[in-house]
Residue, then its C-alpha position, 0 to 999 in steps of 0.5 A: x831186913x836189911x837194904x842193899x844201901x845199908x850192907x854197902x855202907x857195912x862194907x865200906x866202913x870195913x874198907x876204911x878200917x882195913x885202910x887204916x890198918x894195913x895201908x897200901x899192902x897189895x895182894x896177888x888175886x890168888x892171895x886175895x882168894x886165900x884171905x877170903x876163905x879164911x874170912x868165911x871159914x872165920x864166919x862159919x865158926x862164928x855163927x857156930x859159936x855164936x849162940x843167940x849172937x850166931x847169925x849176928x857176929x857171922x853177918x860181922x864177919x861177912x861184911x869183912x868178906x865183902x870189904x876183902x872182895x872189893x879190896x881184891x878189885x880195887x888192887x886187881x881189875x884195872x891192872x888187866 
């Protein structure tokens, strides 16, 4: 099982990732609402065709999910 530690650091090297690639672009909060249903519609169909990889390349994709959701209040929270 994974620990809370481990799933953490799965999202923040996500975050640096998505740093690298696109920078200081900022969203809107209802923009950031879109990009994470995409980002679970994006993992249902993953696990969907994942075969024995399913729940693997889903949980992949869900880390996405989450460095997304952090992203949303690192741009969001403080400017209310």
């Amino acid at each position: 099982m994974i620990s809370q530690k481990k799933a953490l650091e799965a999202v923040a090297g996500v975050r640096k990732i998505q740093d690298i690639k696109h920078g200081d672009h900022k969203h809107t909060v209802p923009e950031w609402l879109l990009i994470l249903e995409k980002q679970l519609t994006r993992a249902k169909a993953e696990w969907v065709a994942g075969g024995q990889r399913a729940d693997d390349n889903a949980l992949e994709r869900i880390a996405h999910v989450g460095a997304c959701a952090v992203c949303c209040l690192e741009q969001n929270v403080n400017s209310r």
